[in-house]
C-alpha positions as CSV (number, residue, x, y, z in Angstrom):
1,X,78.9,81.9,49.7
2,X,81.7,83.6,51.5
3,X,85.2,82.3,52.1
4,X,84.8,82.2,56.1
5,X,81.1,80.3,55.3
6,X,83.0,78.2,52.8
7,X,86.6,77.4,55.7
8,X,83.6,76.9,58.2
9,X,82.2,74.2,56.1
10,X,85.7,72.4,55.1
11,X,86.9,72.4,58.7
12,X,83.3,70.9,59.9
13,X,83.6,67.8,57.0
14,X,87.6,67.3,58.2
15,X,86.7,67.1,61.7
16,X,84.0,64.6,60.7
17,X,86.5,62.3,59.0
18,X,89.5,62.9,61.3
19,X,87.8,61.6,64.3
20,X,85.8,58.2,62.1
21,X,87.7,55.8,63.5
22,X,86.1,52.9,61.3
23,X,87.3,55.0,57.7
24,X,90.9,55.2,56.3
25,X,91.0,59.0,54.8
26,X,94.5,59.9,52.5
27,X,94.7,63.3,51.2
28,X,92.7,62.8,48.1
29,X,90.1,61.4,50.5
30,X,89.6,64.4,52.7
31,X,89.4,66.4,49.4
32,X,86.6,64.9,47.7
33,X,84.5,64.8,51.2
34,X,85.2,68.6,51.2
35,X,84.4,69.4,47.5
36,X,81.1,67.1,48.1
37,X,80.1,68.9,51.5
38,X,80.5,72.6,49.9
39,X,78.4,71.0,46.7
40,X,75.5,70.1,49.6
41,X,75.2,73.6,50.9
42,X,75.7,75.4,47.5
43,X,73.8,73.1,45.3
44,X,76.4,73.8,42.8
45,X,79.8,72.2,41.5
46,X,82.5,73.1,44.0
47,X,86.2,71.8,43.7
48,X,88.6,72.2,46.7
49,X,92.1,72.5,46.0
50,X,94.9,70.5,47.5
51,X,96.8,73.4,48.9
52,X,93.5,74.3,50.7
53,X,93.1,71.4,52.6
54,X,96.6,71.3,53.6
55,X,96.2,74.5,54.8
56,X,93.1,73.5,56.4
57,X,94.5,71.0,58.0
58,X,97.6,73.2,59.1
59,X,95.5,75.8,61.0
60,X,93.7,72.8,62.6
61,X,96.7,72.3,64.0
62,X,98.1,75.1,65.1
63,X,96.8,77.7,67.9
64,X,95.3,80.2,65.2
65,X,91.4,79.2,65.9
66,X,92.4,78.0,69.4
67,X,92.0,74.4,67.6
68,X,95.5,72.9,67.9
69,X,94.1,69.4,66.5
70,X,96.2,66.3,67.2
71,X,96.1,65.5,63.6
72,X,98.7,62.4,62.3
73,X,99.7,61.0,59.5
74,X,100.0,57.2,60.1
75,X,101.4,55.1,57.4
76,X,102.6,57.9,55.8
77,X,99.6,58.0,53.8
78,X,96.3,57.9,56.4
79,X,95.2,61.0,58.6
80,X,93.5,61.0,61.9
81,X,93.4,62.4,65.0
82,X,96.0,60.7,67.7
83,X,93.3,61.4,70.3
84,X,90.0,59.4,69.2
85,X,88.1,61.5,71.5
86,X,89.2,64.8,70.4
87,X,86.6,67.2,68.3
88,X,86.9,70.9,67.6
89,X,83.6,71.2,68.2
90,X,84.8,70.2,71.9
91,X,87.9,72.7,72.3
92,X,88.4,73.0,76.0
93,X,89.1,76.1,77.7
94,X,91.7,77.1,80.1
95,X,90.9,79.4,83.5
96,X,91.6,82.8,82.1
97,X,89.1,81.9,78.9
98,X,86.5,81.1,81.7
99,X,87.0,84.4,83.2
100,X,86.9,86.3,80.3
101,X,83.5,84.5,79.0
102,X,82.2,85.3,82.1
103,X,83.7,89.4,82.4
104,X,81.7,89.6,78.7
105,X,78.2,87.8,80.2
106,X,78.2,90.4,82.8
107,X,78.8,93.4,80.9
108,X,75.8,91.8,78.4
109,X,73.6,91.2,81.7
110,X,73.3,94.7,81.6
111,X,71.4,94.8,78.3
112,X,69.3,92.2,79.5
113,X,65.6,94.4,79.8
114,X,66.3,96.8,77.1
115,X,63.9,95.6,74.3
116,X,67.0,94.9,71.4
117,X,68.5,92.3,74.1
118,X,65.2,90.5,75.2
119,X,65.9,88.2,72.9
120,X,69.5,87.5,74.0
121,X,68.0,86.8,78.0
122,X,68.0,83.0,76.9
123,X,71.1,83.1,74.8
124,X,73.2,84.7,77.7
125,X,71.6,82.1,80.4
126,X,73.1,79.1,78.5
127,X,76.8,81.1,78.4
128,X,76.1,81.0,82.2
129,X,75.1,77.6,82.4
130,X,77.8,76.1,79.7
131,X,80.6,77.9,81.8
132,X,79.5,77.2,84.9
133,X,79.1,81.0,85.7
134,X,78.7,81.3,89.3
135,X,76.5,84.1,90.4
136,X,78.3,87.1,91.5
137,X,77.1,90.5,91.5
138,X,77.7,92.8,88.7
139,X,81.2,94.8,88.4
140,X,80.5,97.2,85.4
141,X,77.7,99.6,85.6
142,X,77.1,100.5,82.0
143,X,74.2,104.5,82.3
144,X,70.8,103.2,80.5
145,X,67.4,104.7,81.4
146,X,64.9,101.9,79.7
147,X,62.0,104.1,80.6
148,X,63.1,106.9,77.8
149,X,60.4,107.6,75.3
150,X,60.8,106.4,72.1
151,X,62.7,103.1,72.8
152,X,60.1,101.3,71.8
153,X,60.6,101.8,68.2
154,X,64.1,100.8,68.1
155,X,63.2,97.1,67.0
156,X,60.7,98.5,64.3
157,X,63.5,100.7,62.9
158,X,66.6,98.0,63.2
159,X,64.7,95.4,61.5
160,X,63.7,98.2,58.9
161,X,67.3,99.4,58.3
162,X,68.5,95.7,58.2
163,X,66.5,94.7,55.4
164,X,66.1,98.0,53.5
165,X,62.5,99.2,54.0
166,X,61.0,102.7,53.4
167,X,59.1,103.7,56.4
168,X,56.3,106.2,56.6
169,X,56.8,108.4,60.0
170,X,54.4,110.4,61.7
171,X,56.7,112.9,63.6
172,X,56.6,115.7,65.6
173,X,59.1,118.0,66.4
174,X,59.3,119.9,69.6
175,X,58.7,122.9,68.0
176,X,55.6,122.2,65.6
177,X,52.4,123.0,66.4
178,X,51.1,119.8,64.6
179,X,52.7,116.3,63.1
180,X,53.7,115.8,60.1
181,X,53.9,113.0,57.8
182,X,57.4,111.9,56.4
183,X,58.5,109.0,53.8
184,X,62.0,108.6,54.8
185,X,64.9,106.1,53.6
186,X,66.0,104.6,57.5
187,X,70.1,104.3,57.3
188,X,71.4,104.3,61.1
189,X,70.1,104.2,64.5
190,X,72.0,107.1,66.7
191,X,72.9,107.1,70.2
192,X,73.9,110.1,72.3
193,X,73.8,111.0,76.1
194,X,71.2,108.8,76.0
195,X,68.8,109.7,73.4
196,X,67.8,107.6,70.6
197,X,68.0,109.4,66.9
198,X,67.2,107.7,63.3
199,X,69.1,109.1,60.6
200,X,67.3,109.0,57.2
201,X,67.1,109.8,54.2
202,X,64.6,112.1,53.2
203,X,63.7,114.6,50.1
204,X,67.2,114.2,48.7
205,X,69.0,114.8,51.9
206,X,69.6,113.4,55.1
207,X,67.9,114.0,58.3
208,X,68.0,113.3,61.9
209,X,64.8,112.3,63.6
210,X,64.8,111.9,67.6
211,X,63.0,108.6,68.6
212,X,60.9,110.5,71.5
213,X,59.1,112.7,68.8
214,X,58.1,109.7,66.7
215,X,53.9,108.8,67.0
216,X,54.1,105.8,64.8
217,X,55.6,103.9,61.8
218,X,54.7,101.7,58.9
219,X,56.5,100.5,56.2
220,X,55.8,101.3,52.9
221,X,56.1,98.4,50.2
222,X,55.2,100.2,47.1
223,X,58.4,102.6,47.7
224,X,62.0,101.5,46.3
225,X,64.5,101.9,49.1
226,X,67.3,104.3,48.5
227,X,70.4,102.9,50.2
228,X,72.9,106.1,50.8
229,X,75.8,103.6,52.4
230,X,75.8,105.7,55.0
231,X,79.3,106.1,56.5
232,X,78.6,107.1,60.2
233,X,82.4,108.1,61.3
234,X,82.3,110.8,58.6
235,X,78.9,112.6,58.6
236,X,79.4,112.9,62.7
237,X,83.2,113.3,62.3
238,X,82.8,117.3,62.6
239,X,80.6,117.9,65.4
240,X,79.6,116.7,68.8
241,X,76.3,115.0,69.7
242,X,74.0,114.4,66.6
243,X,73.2,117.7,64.8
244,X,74.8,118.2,61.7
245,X,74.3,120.9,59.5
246,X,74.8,120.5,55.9
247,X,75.7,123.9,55.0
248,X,77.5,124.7,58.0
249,X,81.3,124.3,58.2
250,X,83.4,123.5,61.5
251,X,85.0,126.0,62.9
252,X,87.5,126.4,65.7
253,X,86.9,126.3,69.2
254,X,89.0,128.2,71.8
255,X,88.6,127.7,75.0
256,X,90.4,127.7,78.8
257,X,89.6,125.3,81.7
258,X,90.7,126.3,85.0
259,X,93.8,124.3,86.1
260,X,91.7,122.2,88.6
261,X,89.5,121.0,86.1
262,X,91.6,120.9,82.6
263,X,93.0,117.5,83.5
264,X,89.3,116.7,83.0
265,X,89.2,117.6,80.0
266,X,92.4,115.9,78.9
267,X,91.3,112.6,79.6
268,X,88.2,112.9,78.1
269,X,88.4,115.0,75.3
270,X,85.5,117.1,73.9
271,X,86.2,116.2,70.7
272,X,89.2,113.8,68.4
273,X,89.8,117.1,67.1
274,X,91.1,118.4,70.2
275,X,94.6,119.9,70.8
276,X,96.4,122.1,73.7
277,X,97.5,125.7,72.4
278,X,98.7,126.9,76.1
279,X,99.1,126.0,79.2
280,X,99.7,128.0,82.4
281,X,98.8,128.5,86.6
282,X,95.6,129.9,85.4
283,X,94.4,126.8,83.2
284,X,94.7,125.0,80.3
285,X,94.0,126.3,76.7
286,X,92.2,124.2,74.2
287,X,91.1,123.7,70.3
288,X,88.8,122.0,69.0
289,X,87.4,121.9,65.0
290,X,83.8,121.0,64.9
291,X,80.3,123.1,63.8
292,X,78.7,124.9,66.2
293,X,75.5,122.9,66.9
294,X,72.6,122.5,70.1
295,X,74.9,119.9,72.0
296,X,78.2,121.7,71.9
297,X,76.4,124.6,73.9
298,X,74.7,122.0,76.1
299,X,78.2,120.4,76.8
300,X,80.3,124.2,77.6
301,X,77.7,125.0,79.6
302,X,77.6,121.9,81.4
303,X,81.2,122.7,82.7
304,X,79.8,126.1,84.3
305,X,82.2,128.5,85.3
306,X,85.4,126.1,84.9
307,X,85.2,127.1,81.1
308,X,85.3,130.2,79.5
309,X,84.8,130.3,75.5
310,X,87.2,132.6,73.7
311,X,86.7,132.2,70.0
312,X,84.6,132.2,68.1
313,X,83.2,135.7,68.9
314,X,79.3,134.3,67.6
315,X,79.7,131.1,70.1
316,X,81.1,132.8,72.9
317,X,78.5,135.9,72.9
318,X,76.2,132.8,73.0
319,X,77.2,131.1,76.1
320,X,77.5,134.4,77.8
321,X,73.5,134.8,76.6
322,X,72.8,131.6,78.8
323,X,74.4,132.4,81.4
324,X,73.1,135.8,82.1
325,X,69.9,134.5,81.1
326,X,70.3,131.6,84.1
327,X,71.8,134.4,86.6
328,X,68.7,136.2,85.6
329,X,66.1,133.3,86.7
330,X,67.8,132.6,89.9
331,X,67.5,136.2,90.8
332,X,64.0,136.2,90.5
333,X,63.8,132.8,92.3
334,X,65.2,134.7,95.8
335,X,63.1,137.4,95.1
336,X,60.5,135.1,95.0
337,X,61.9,132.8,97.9
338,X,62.1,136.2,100.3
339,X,58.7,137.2,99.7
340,X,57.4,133.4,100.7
């Protein structure tokens, strides 16, 4: 059992005898009724030390849990709370903790139809209803599109990942003519600009399968699980979005913003890479470390002609492929718009 499950447990069984009214509880006392409450839940011999109940009973008392217990010691021998009617199961809350309670329903309100939060619709109508919420309109507008293919197979795949299942996928790429049939190791659910991604394990290495492009899923029980403990911070810690390439390596990005839109880009930095090399009347000059994937083209390009790519000479001859590619197509739309 862990040592928060364990505190949890010890504070619980003190409460219960500081607030008995009709029981005289010394030190020793309050130890024993410990050591026999963690024997209960464990099913196994448990002895609690003195110096943890003191300590116990110090952070009970002070403002570290928010308890601050009026615990006394009356005979110099007996504890109990000075206030009969105190528990810490009944901690009241000042007007800025209502505030706050109610500042966190709201921003969870807005989970409230996407399928992983159905279940929480009940649990965040009785925060309303404990804290007297009153009903005022929303505040924080957080971007979700619950319509998005493939969000119906987030639950599957959480559930999946939590308890270490090996799923078989039928998958199709937006490029293959026909599906294809995958036995993959599930280790993290990926968010980006809105689009759902499962990262995997698959054919000793690790892939990244879009939610849209999944058919269906099933688990498969005769297959050990292969747990990777996945460390998400440092397989997407060198690019942008959620393409990684395993034999690519980062490289750096140049690249100017015009002055009126650099601030921008300041504020909200491409990447935590990201550094000034320059800055003049014309713009500001900036560097960024990461691999060159799908999304960091999708991302330059979404800043149009307030950013010009200098380096590297591969990525840059890139963007400049787009964009005469774009200037092309809208040329043949007048053409097109002049002759209707």
């Amino acid at each position: 059992m862990s040592s928060n499950k364990n505190a949890l447990i010890r504070y619980k069984t003190l409460d219960k005898c500081l607030k008995n009214t009709y029981k005289q509880y010394t030190l020793e006392d309050l130890i024993d009724e410990c050591s026999e409450a963690l024997f209960e839940f464990e099913g196994k011999e448990s002895f609690v030390s003195k110096r943890t109940v003191q300590l116990d009973l110090q952070n009970m008392r002070s403002e570290k849990f928010g308890y601050e217990a009026p615990i006394e010691v009356y005979e110099r021998k007996y504890y109990r709370y000075s206030d009969p009617d105190y528990s810490i199961h009944n901690i009241s809350v000042n007007e800025n903790d209502l505030k706050a309670m109610n500042n966190a329903i709201q921003i969870l309100k807005q989970f409230k139809d996407f399928s992983m939060f159905k279940e929480m619709n009940g649990v965040i109508q009785k925060l309303e209803d404990s804290i007297h919420s009153t009903s005022q309109k929303s505040i924080i507008h957080l971007d979700k599109n619950e319509q998005l293919k493939g969000l119906e197979h987030i639950d599957v795949l959480y559930e999946n990942i939590l308890n270490k299942k090996v799923l078989k996928i039928c998958y199709k790429s937006f490029k293959a003519r026909e599906e294809n049939f995958m036995t993959v190791h599930p280790q993290l659910l990926k968010e980006y600009n809105n689009r759902w991604f499962l990262i995997c394990w698959h054919k000793k290495a690790i892939y990244n399968l879009a939610l849209d492009r999944i058919i269906s899923i099933e688990t498969d029980d005769d297959t050990e699980y292969i747990d990777k403990d996945f460390d998400a911070d440092r397989y997407f810690g060198e690019v942008i979005g959620a393409t990684v390439s395993e034999t690519q390596r980062p490289q750096n990005v140049v690249f100017i913003v015009n002055s009126q839109h650099a601030p921008y880009v300041k504020t909200k930095p491409f990447h935590h890479s990201q550094e000034i090399i320059e800055e003049d009347e014309n713009g500001t000059t900036f560097k960024i470390c990461v691999q060159l994937n799908f999304e960091l083209e999708r991302m330059i390009l979404g800043m149009g002609e307030f950013l010009t790519v200098l380096a590297p000479r591969k990525l840059k001859q890139r963007i400049a492929k787009s964009i005469s590619i774009a200037h092309l197509n809208y040329q043949a739309q007048n053409t097109t718009a002049e002759e209707l």
